[in-house]
Biopython code that builds the backbone (N, CA, C, O; Angstrom):
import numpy as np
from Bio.PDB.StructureBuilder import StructureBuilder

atoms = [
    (1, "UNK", "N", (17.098, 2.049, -1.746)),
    (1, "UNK", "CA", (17.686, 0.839, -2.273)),
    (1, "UNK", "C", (16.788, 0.290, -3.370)),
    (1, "UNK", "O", (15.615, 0.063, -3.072)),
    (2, "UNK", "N", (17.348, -0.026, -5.011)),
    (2, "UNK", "CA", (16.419, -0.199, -5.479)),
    (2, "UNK", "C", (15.924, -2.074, -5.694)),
    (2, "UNK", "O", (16.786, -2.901, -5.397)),
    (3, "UNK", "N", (15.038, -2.395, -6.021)),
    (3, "UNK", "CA", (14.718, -3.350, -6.235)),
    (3, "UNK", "C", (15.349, -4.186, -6.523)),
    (3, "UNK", "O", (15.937, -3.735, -7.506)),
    (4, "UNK", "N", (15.918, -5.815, -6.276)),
    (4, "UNK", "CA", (16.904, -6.118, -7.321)),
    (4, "UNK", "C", (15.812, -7.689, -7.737)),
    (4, "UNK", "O", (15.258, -8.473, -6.967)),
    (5, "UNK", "N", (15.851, -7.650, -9.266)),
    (5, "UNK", "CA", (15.821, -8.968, -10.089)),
    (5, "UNK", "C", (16.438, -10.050, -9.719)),
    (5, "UNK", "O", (17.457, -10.100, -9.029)),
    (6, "UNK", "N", (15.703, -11.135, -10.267)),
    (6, "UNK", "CA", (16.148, -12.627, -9.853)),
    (6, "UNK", "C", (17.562, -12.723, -10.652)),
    (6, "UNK", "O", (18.467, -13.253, -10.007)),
    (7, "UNK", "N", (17.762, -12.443, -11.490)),
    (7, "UNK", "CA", (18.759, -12.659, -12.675)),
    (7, "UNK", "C", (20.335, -11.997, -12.179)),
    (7, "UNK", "O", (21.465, -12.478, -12.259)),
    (8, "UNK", "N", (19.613, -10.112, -11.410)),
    (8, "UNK", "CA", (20.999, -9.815, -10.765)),
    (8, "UNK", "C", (21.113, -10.469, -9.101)),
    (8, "UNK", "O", (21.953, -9.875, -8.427)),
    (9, "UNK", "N", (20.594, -11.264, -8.597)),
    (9, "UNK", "CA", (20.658, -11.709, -7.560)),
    (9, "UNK", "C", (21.622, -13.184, -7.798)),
    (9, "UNK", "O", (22.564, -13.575, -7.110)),
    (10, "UNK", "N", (20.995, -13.840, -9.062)),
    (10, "UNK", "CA", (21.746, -15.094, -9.206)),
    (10, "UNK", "C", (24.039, -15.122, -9.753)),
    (10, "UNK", "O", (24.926, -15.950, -9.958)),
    (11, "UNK", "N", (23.830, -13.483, -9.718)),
    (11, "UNK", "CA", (25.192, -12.940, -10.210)),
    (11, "UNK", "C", (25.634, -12.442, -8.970)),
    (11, "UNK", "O", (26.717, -11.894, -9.171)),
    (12, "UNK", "N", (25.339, -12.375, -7.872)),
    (12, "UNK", "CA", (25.849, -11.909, -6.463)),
    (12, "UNK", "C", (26.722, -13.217, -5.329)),
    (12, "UNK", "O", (26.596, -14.331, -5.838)),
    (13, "UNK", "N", (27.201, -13.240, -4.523)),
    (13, "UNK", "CA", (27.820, -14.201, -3.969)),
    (13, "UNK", "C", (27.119, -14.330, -2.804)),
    (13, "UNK", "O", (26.709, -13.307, -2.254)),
    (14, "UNK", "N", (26.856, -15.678, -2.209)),
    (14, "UNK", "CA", (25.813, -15.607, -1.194)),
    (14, "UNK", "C", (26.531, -14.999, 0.673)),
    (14, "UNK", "O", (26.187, -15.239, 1.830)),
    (15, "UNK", "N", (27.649, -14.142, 0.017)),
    (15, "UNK", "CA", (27.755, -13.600, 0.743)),
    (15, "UNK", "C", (27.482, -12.249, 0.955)),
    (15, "UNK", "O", (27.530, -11.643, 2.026)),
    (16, "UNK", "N", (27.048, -11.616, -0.696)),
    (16, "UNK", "CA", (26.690, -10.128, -0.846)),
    (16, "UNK", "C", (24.875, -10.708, -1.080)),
    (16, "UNK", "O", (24.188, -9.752, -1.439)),
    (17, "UNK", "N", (24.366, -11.527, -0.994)),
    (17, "UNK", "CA", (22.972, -11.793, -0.819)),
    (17, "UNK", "C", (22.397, -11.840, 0.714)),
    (17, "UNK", "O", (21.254, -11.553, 1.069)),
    (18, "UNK", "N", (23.509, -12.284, 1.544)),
    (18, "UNK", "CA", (23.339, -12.131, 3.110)),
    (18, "UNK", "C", (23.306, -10.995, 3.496)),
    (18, "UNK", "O", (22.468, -10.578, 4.296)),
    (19, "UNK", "N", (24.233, -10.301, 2.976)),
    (19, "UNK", "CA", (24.119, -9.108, 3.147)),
    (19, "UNK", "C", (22.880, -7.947, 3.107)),
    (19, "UNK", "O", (22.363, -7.360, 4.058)),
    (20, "UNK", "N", (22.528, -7.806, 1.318)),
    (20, "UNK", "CA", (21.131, -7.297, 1.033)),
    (20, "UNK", "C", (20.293, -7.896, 1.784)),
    (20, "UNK", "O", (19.297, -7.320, 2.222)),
    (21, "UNK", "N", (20.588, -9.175, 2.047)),
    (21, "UNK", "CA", (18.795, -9.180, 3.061)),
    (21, "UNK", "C", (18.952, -8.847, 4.150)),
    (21, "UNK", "O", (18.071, -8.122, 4.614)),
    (22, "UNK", "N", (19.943, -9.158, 4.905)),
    (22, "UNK", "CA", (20.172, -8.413, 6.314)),
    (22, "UNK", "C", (19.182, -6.473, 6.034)),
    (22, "UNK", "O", (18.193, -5.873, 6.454)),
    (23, "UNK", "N", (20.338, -6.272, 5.070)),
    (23, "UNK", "CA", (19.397, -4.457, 4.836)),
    (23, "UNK", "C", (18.307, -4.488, 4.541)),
    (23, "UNK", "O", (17.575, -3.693, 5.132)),
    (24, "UNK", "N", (17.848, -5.169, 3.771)),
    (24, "UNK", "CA", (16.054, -5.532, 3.742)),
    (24, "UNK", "C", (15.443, -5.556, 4.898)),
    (24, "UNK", "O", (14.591, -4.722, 5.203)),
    (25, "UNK", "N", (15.801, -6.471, 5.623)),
    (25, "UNK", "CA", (15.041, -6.724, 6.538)),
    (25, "UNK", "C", (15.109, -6.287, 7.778)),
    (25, "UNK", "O", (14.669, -6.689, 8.855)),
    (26, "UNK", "N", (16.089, -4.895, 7.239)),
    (26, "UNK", "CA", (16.194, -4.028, 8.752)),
    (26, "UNK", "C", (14.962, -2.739, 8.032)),
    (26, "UNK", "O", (13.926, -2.486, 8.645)),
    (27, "UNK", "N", (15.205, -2.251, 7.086)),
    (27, "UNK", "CA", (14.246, -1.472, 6.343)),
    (27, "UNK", "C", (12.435, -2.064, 6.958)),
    (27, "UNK", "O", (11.657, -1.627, 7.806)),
    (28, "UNK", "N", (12.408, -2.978, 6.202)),
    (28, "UNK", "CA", (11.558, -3.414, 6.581)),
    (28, "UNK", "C", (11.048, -3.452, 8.015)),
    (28, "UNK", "O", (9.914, -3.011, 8.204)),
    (29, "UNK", "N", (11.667, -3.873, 8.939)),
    (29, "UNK", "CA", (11.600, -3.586, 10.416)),
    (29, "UNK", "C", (11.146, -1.762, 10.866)),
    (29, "UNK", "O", (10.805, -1.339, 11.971)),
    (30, "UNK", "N", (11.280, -1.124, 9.787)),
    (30, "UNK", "CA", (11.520, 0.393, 9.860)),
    (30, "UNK", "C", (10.405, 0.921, 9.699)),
    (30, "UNK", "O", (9.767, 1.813, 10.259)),
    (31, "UNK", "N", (10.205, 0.007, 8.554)),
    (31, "UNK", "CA", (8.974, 0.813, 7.938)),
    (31, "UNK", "C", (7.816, 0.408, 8.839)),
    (31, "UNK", "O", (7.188, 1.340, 9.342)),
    (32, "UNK", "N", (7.479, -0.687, 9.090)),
    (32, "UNK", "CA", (6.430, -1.680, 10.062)),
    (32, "UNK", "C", (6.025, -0.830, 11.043)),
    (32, "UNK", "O", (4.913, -0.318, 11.178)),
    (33, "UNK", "N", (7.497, -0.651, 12.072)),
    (33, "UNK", "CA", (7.887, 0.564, 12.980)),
    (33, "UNK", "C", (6.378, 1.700, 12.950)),
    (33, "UNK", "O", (5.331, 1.846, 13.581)),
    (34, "UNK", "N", (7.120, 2.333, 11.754)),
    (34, "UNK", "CA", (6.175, 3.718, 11.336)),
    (34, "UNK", "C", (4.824, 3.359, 11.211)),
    (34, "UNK", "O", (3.975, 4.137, 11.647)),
    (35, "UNK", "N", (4.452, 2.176, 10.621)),
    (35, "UNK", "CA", (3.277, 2.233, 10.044)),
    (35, "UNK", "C", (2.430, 1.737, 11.740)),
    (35, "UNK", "O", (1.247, 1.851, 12.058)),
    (36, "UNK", "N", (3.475, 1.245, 12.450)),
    (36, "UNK", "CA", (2.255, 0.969, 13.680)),
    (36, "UNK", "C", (2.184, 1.870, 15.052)),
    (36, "UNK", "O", (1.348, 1.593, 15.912)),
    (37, "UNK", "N", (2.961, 2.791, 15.189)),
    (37, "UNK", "CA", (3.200, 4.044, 15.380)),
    (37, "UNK", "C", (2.447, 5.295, 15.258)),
    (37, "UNK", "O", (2.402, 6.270, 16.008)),
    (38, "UNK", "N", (1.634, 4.946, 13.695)),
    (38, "UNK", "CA", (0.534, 5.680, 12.807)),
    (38, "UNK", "C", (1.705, 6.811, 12.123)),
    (38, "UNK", "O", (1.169, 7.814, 11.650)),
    (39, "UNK", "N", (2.835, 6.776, 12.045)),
    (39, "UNK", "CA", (3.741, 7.628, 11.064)),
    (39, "UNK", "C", (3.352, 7.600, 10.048)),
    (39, "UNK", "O", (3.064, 6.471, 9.651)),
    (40, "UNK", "N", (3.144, 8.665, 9.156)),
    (40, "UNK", "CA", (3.020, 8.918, 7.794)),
    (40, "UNK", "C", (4.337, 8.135, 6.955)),
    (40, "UNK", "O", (5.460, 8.406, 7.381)),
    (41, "UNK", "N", (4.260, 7.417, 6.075)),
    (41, "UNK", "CA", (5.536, 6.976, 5.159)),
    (41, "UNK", "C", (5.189, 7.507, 3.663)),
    (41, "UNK", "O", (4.068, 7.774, 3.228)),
    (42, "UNK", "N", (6.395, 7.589, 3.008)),
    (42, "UNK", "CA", (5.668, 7.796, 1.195)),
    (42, "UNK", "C", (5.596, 7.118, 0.528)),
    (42, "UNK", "O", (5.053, 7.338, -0.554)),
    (43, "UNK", "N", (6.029, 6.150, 0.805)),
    (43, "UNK", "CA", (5.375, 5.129, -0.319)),
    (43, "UNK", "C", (5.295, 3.368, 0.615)),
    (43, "UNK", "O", (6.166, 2.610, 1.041)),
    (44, "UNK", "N", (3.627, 3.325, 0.593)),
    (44, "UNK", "CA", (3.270, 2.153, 1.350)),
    (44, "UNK", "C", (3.139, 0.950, 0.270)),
    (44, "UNK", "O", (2.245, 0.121, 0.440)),
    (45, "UNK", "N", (4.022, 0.841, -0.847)),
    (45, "UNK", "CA", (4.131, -0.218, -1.659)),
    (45, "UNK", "C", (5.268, -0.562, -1.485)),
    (45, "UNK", "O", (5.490, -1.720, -1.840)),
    (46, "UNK", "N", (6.213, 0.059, -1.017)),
    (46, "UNK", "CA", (7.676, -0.280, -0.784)),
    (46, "UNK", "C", (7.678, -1.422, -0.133)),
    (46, "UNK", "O", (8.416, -2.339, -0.493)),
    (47, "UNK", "N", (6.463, -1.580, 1.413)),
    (47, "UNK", "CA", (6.438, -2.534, 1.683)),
    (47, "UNK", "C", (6.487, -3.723, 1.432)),
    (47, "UNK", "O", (7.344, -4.437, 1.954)),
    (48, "UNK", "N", (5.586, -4.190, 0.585)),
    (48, "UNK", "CA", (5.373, -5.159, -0.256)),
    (48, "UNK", "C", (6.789, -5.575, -1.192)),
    (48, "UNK", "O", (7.279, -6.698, -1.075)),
    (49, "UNK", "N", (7.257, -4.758, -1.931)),
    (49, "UNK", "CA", (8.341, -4.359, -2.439)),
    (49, "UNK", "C", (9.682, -5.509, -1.956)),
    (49, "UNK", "O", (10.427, -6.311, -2.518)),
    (50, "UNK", "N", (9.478, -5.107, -0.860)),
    (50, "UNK", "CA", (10.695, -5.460, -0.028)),
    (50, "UNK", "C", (10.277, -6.829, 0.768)),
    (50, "UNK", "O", (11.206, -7.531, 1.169)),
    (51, "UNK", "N", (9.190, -7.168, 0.971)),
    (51, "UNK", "CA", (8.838, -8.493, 1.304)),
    (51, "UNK", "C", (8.733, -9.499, 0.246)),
    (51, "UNK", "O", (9.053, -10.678, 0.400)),
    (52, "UNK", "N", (8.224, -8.936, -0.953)),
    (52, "UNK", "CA", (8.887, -9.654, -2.272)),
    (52, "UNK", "C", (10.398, -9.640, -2.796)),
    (52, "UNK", "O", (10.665, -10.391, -3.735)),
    (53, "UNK", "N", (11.260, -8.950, -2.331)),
    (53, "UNK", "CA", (12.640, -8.957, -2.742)),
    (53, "UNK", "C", (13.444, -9.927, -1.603)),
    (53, "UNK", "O", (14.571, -10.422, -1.608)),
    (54, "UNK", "N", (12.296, -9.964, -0.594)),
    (54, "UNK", "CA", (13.355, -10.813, 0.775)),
    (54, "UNK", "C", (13.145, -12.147, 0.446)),
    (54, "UNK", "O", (13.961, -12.992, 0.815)),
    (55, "UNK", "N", (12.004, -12.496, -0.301)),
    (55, "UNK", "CA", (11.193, -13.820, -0.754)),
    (55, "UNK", "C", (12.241, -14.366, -2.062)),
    (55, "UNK", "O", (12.665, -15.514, -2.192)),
    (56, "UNK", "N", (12.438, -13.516, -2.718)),
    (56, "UNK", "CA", (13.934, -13.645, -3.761)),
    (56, "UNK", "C", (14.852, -14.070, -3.560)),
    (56, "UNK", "O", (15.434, -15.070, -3.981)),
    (57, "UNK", "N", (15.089, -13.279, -2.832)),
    (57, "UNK", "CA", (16.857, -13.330, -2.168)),
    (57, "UNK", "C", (16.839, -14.909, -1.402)),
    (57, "UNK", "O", (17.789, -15.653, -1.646)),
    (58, "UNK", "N", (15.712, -15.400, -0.455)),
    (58, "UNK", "CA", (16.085, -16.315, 0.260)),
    (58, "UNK", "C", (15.596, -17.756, -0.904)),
    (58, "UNK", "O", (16.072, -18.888, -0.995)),
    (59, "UNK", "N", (15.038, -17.421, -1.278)),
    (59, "UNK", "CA", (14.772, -18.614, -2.704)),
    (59, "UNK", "C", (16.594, -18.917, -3.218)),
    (59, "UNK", "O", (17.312, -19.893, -3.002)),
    (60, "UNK", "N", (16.899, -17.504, -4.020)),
    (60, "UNK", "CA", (17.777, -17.775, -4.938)),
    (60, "UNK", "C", (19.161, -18.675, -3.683)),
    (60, "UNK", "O", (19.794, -19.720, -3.833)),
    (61, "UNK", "N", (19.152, -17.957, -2.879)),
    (61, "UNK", "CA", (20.075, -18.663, -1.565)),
    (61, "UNK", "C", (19.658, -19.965, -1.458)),
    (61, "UNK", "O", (20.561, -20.708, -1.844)),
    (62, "UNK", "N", (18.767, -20.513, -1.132)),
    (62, "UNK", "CA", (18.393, -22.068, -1.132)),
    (62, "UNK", "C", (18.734, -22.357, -2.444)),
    (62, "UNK", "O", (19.801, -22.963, -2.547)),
    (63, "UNK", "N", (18.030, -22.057, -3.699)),
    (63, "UNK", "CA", (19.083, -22.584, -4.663)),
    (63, "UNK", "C", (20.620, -22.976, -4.681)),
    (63, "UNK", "O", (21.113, -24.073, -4.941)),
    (64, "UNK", "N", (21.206, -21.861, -4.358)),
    (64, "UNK", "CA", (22.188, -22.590, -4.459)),
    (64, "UNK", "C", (23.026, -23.025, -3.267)),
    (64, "UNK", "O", (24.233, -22.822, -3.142)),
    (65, "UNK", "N", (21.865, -23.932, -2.019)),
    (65, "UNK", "CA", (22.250, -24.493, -1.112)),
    (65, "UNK", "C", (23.481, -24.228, -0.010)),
    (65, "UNK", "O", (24.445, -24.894, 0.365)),
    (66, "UNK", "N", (22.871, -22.723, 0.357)),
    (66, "UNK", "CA", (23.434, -21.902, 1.141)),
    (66, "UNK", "C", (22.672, -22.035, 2.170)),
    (66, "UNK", "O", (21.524, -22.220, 1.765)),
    (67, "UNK", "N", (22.750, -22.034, 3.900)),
    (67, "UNK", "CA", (22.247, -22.017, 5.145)),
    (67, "UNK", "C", (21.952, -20.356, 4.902)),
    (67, "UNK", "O", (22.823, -19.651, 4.393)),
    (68, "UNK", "N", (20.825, -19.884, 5.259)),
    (68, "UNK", "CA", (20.550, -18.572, 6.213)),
    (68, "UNK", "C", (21.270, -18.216, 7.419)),
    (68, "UNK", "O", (21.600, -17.036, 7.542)),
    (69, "UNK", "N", (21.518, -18.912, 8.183)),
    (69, "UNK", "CA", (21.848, -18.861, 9.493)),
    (69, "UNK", "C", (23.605, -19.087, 9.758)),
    (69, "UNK", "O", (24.065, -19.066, 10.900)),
]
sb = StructureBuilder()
sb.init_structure("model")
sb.init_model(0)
sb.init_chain("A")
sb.init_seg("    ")
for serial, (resi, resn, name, xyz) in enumerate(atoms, 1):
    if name == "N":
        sb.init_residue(resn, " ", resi, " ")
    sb.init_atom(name, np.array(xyz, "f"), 0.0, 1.0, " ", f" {name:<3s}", serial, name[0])
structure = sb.get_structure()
């Protein structure tokens, strides 16, 4: 899944933004998984990656005064 920008996030409906983070933050759950497990992963920046894209997504959602929940 690739990265998404503030700019294509503010063009999404905060119902396809609930969405991407829901998948974020199952990924994320995945990767954590592996890494405490001691699983090898390929790329341990993704992490980060994706904890900065979940930090996006729930910003641009409070912008425009949408509940998370």
């Amino acid at each position: 899944m690739a990265i998404l920008r503030a700019n294509e996030i503010r063009k999404m409906s905060p119902e396809e933004i609930k969405k991407r983070l829901n998948e974020l933050k199952l990924e994320l759950m995945k990767l954590k998984g592996n890494v405490k497990m001691h699983r090898p992963i390929q790329n341990t920046g993704r992490i980060k990656e994706i904890k900065r894209t979940i930090a996006r997504l729930l910003t641009i959602l409070n912008e425009k005064g949408v509940n998370e929940g």
